[in-house]
DRENVOZA-14022 format. One record per residue (C-alpha): x, y, z. Coordinates in steps of 0.5 Angstrom, whole numbers, plus 500, padded with zeros to 3 digits. Layout:
N
> east;north;up
> X;Y;Z
...
This chain:
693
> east;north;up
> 498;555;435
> 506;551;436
> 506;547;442
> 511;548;446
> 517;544;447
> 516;540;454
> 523;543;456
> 520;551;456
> 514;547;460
> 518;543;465
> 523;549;466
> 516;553;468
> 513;549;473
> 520;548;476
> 521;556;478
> 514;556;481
> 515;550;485
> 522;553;487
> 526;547;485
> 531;545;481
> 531;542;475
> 535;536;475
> 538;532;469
> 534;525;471
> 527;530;472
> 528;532;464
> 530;525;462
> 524;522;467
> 518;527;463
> 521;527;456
> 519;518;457
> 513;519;460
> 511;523;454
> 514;519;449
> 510;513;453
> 504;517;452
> 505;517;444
> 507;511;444
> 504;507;448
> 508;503;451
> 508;502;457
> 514;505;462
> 517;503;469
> 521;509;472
> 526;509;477
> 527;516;480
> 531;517;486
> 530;521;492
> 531;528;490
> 528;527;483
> 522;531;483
> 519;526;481
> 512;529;481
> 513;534;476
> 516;529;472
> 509;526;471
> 505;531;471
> 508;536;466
> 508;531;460
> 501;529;462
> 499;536;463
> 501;537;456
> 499;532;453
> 492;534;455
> 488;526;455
> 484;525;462
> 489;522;467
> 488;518;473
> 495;518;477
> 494;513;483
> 499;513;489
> 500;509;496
> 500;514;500
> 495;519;503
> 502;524;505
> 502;524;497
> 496;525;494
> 495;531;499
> 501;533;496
> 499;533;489
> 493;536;491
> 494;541;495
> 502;544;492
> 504;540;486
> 498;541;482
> 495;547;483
> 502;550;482
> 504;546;476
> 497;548;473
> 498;556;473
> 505;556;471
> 503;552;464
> 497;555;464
> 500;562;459
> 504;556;455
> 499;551;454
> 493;557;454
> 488;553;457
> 488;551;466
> 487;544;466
> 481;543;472
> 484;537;477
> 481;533;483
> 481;528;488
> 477;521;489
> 477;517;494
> 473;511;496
> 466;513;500
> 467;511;507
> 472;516;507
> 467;522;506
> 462;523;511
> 454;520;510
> 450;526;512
> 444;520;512
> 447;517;518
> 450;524;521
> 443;525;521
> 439;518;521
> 444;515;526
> 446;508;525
> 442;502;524
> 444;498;530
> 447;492;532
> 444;489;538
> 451;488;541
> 453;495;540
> 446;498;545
> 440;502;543
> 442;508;543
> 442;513;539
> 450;516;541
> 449;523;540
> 444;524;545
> 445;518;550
> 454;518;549
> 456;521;556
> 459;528;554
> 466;526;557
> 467;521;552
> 472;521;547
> 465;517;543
> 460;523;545
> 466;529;544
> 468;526;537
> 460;525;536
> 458;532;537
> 465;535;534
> 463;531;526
> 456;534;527
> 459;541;528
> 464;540;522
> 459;538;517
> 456;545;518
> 462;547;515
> 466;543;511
> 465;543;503
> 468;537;502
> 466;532;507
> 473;528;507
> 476;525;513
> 483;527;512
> 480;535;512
> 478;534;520
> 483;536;524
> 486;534;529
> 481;527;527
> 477;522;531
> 477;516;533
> 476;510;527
> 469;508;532
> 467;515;531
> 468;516;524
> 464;508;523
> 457;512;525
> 457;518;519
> 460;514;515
> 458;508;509
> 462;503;505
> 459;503;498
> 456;497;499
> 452;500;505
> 450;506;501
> 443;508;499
> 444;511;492
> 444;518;492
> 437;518;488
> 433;513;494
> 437;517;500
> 434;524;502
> 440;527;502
> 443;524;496
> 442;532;493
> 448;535;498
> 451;529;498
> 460;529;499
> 461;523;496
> 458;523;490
> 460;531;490
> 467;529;490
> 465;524;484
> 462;530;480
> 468;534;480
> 472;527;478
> 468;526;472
> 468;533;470
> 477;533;471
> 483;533;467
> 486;530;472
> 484;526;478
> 488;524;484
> 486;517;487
> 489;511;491
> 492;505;490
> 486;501;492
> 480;505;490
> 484;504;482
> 484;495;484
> 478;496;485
> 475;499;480
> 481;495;475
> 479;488;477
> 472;488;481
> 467;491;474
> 465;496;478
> 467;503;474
> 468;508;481
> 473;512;476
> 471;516;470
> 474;513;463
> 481;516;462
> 487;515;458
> 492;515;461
> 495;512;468
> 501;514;473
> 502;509;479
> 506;513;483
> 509;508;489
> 509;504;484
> 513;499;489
> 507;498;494
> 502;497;488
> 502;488;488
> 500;488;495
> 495;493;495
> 492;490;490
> 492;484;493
> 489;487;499
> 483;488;495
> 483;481;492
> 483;478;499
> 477;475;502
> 476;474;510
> 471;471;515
> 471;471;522
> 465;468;527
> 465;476;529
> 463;478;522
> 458;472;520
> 454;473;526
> 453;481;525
> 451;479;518
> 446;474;522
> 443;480;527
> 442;484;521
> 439;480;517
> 434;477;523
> 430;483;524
> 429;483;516
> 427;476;513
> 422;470;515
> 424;466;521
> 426;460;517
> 431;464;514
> 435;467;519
> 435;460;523
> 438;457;517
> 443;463;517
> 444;463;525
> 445;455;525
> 450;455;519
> 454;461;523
> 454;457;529
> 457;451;525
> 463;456;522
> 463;458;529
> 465;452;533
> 470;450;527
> 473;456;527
> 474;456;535
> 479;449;534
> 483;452;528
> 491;453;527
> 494;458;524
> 497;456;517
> 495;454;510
> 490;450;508
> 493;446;502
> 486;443;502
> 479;445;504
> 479;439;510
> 471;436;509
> 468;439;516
> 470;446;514
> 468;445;507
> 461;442;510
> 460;448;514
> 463;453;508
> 457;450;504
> 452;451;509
> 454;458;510
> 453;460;503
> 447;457;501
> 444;460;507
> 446;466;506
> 444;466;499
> 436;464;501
> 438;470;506
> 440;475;500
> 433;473;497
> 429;474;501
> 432;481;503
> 430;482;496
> 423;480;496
> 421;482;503
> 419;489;506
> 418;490;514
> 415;498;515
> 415;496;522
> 423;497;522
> 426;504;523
> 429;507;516
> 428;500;514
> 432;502;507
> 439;503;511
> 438;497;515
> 437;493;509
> 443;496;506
> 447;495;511
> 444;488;512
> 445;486;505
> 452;487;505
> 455;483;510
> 450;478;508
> 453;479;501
> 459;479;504
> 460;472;507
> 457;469;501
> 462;471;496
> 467;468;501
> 465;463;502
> 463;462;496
> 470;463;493
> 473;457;497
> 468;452;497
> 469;453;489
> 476;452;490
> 482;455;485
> 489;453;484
> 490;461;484
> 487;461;490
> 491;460;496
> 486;459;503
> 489;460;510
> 488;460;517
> 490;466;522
> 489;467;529
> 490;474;532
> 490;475;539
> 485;480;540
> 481;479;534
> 481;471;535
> 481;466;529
> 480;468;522
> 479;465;515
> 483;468;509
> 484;467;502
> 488;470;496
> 490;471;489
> 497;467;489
> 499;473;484
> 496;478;482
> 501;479;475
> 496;476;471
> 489;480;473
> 494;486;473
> 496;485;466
> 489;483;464
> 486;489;467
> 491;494;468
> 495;495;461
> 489;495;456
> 486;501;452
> 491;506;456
> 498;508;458
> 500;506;464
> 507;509;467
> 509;506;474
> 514;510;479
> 518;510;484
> 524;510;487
> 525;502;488
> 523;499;482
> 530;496;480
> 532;490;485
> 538;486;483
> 540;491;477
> 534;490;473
> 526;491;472
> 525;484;470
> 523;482;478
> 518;488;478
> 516;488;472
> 514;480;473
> 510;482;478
> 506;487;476
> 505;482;469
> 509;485;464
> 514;480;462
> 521;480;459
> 518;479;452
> 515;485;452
> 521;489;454
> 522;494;448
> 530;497;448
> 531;503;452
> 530;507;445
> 523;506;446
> 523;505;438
> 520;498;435
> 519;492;439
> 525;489;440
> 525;483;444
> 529;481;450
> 527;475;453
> 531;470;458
> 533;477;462
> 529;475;468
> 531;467;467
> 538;469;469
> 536;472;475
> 529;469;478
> 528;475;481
> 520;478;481
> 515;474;485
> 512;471;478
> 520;470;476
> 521;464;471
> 513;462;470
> 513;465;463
> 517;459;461
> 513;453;461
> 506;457;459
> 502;459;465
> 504;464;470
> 501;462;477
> 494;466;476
> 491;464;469
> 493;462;462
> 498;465;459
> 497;471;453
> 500;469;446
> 506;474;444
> 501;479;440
> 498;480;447
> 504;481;450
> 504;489;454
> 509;492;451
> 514;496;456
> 520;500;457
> 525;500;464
> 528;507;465
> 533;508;472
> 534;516;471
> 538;516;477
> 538;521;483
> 542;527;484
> 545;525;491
> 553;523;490
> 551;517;495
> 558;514;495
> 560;521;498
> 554;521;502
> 553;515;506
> 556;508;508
> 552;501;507
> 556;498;513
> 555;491;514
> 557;488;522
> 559;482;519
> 562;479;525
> 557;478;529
> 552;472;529
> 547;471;524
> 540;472;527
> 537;465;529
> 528;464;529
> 528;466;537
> 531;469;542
> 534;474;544
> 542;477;540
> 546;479;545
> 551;482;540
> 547;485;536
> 545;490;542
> 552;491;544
> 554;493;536
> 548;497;536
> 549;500;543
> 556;503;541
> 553;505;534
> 548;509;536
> 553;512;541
> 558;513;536
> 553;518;533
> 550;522;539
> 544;519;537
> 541;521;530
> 539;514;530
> 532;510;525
> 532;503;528
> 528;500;523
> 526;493;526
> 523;486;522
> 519;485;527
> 515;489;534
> 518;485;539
> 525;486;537
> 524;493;536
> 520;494;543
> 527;490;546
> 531;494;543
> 528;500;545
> 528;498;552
> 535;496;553
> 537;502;549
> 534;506;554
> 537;503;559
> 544;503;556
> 545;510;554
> 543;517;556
> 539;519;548
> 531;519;548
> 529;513;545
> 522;513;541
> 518;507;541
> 513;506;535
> 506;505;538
> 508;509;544
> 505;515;540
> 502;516;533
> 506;516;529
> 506;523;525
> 508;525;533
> 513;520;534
> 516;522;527
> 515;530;529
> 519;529;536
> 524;525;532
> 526;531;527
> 527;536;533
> 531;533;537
> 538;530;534
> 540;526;541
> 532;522;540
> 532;516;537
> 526;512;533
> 525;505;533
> 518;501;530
> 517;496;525
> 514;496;518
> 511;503;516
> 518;506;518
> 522;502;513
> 518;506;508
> 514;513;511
> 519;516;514
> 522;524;510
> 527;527;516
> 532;531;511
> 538;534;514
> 543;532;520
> 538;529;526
> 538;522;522
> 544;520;520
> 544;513;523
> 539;508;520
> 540;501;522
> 537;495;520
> 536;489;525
> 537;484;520
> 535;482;512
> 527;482;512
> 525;476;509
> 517;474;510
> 516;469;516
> 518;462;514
> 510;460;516
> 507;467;512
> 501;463;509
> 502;467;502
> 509;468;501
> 511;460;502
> 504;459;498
> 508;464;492
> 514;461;494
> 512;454;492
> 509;456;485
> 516;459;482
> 520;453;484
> 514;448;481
> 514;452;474
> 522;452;475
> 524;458;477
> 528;460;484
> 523;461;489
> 527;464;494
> 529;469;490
> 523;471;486
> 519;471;493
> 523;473;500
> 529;476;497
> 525;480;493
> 521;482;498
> 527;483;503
> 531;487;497
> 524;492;496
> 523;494;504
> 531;495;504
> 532;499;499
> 525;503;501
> 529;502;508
> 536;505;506
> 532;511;503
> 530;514;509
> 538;516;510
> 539;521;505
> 534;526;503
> 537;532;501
> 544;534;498
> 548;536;504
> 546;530;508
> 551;525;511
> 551;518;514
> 551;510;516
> 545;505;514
> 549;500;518
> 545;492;517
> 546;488;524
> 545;482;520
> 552;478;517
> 549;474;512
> 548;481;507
> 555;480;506
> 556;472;506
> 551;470;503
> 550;468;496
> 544;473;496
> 548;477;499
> 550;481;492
> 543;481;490
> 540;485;496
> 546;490;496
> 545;491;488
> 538;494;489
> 540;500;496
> 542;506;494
> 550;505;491
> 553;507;499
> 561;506;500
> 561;499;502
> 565;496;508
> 565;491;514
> 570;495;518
> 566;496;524
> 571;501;527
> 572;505;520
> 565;506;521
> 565;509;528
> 571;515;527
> 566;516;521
> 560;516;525
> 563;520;530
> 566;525;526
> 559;527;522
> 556;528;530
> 562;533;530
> 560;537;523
> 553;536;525
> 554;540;532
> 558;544;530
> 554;547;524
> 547;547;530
């Protein structure tokens, strides 16, 4: 039988979706399918209006390898899932003769344990004994999230959190739920036969395509616990988002809060010589913690270090004797022993991992209004773990529509660990080496530590170890010099480290007037936000949402309907906001979003690039400014007839040196300072967008 050509396939799966087809979706699908060949690896940058998904899904469809495709977003997966997969599957199906199976894998805790529906939950002393179906009052948000769960559970089919609507509270979801490490085994739980985790674990192992997200793949990458099935190929769709959600799953905390749960848990199981030694060891931690300021530590000082030791060696005679010791006399003694074995566990890896010490490591200090005072410790990189463990034995394709900072993939690709010495031409033919490309520029966290041999997280790799890989941009179908301004207010005063910016409120005050509206404030931090809203609303008769006032799905709801409202919020709007058409055509950026000058791992990072010779401003913070303001300035355009401004309020995008940089990685706007160009062409799409209502 002739295979057919990936054109007929694409062209297929567009109609059923009701799309068009777009140059840069075919060149997009014809590269992830020679990377499949091939395997060599691909980064590509596919521009909002792409149809990205299809461009992905097609090839690997075809191709007819078991594929994990990965992505940072709950909005996404459920996307593939609910709309672009099942559509995809039937339109290739009379071309391919064969309906691939698909499924969706997540992390345990997020599908309902029907042990604890029905058991309950092993009760910590602080939280009450009482069991909360019976004795939670039934006008409590707890007790009607309680009896509302054990009502669905009769009816769902998949378990899964995000299938309940509306959804309960956090608290709510913590006593029907498990952590893997909490988790029985489904051949010792009496409800390990109907269990959903292990249903939706079934259904993986038995697909063609199996839908996951950026963590639960971290964890199974780097922590030697397989929870995916072996696959050959692998798409990271979000890819921008991949280095900081895999070094979420790498980070380690301990809190006096956690250490002393994991004391109460483990007392009512073991002797009372080793539960003593565990409370005196968290007592030690405790006090220590009550003095401590937030920052690097750049060495573990001696006292920390006596009470990290102390702390490990009795939570490892604990785990010992958790492991010899059986008590009858404790109700559903298994899952208090589960749950007692994590979080001792737990405590004991950390601790273990900072006493052990590594130069790879970087261990802090943070304090936290509400939750008190915190000790953290993470990977300086993660390109090393990710080059080790994620490009091996498969094919690997990363997309976004950010992956090119600065002109090249050289930043990114450093980060995720593929260097420029594996870059192969854009022909995809024979290895040709391309080295030098990111010393010219120092533009990925782990830019210029190639050059002497190491690269911050373990040794380097000889040149035959070397991922391969090739960087493709397919562009976007949006004229964006023709949709949209970048307009930089150069006039005014650069944004100091305090206070408030007087100026910087007036120029927003007349922009957001200018355009009736329509306008997304994405803020560098909560407080600017929140004093900017408030101002606003005294200023201007336009309805002003605030993030944190509403959830954010509500607030981005009101925001859509209504062209007068405003958005203003911080970090998640940067990235997840998809409001097409003429109610945002104002997206205004405070000021350029470099880390905080104290952020423990940013500077930690920041230092490494500059001792291994490379710029380490460059390769971390304008990195990381240029990836949340491309991301930002994307929200602006999102169809074909939408027009608009992003106006940065922050003068240093047009004087500073790095200035060209950050500006090379946004979308390729009309550019200019002239503030009042700027509002006659803000007012005259106000007017086209009234007219047209």
């Amino acid at each position: 039988m002739t295979k057919p050509a990936l054109t007929d396939l694409l062209h297929a799966a567009v109609t059923a979706v009701g799309g068009t087809e777009r140059p840069g979706q075919v060149a997009m699908a014809e590269a992830v399918a020679e990377a499949i060949d091939s395997n060599v690896h691909l980064l590509v940058q596919a521009g909002t209006g792409t149809g990205k998904s299809l461009g992905y899904l097609v090839p690997a469809l075809a191709h007819g390898e078991r594929t994990v495709i990965a992505t940072a977003t709950l909005a996404l997966q459920r996307q593939l899932v609910e709309r672009d997969l099942p559509r995809t599957v039937e339109a290739l199906h009379p071309l391919l003769r064969r309906r691939p199976e698909y499924a969706m894998l997540k992390g345990r805790s997020n599908y309902l344990c029907l042990h604890r529906l029905h058991e309950g939950v092993p009760q910590d002393d602080e939280d009450g004994l009482f069991d909360p179906f019976e004795a939670a009052a039934p006008t409590s948000r707890l007790g009607k999230d309680l009896l509302r769960l054990r009502d669905w559970a009769d009816e769902t089919e998949t378990g899964d959190r995000d299938d309940l609507t509306p959804g309960v509270s956090d608290r709510a979801w913590s006593q029907v739920s498990v952590s893997s490490r909490e988790c029985l085994g489904a051949t010792r739980c009496a409800y390990g036969a109907e269990c959903f985790a292990e249903a939706a674990r079934e259904r993986a192992k038995l697909a063609e395509v199996i839908v996951t997200n950026h963590a639960l793949l971290a964890i199974d990458a780097i922590e030697g616990a397989p929870v995916l099935p072996g696959h050959e190929v692998l798409i990271v769709d979000e890819a921008h988002e991949l280095v900081s959600r895999v070094t979420g799953v790498a980070t380690g905390e301990l809190t006096p809060g956690g250490v002393n749960r994991a004391v109460r848990r483990a007392a009512k199981l073991v002797d009372e010589k080793e539960a003593d030694r565990l409370q005196t060891a968290a007592e030690g931690f405790e006090r220590l913690m009550e003095l401590a300021l937030p920052g690097r530590l750049e060495e573990i000082p001696e006292d920390l270090g006596y009470a990290l030791t102390a702390l490990r060696d009795a939570a490892r005679a604990v785990i010992t004797a958790l492991g010899n010791t059986r008590d009858r006399s404790v109700q559903d003694e298994d899952a208090v022993r589960r749950q007692a074995l994590a979080s001792v566990e737990n405590v004991h890896a950390v601790a273990e991992r900072i006493v052990q010490g590594s130069e790879y490591d970087v261990v802090w200090y943070e304090r936290h209004d509400r939750y008190g005072a915190s000790l953290r410790v993470a990977p300086l990189a993660v390109s090393g773990l990710l080059r080790e463990k994620l490009f091996e034995d498969r094919s690997v394709v990363l997309a976004s529509a950010t992956l090119k900072l600065g002109g090249d993939f050289d930043g990114v690709g450093a980060s995720l660990g593929l260097s420029p010495e594996g870059r192969v031409t854009e022909a995809g033919g024979a290895a040709e080496r391309s080295g030098g490309a990111a010393e010219t520029r120092g533009a990925g966290p782990a830019a210029g530590e190639d050059g002497d041999g190491e690269d911050g997280d373990g040794p380097a790799e000889a040149d035959a170890g070397v991922p391969q890989w090739r960087g493709l941009d397919v562009g976007s179908p949006f004229d964006y010099r023709r949709q949209g301004i970048l307009y930089v207010a150069q006039h005014l005063s650069p944004p100091g480290r305090e206070g408030s910016r007087g100026d910087m409120l007036d120029e927003l005050t007349e922009l957001v007037q200018a355009a009736g509206g329509r306008t997304l404030g994405l803020f560098s931090s909560m407080r600017a936000a929140q004093a900017a809203a408030e101002e606003l609303r005294g200023r201007l008769d336009v309805p002003v949402l605030l993030q944190g006032e509403e959830t954010l799905g509500e607030l981005i709801r009101r925001f859509a309907a209504d062209a007068e409202t405003c958005l203003f919020g911080t970090l998640s709007l940067w990235q997840g906001v998809d409001v097409p058409g003429p109610n945002c055509q104002l997206v205004v950026m405070d000021r350029i979003p470099f880390p905080r000058p104290d952020d423990p791992l940013m500077s930690a990072r920041q230092k490494a690039v500059e001792e291994a010779g490379g710029n380490g401003f460059m390769a971390v913070a304008a990195t990381h400014a240029a990836l949340l303001m491309a991301q930002g300035a994307g929200r602006l355009v999102r169809a074909t007839g939408d027009r608009g401004v992003v106006a940065v309020l922050d003068p240093r995008l047009a004087r500073a040196r790095y200035g060209s940089f950050l500006r090379a990685s946004m979308p390729d706007f009309w550019y200019t300072t002239d503030r009042n160009q700027v509002r006659r062409s803000l007012a005259a799409i106000d007017a086209a967008a009234r007219e047209g209502a």
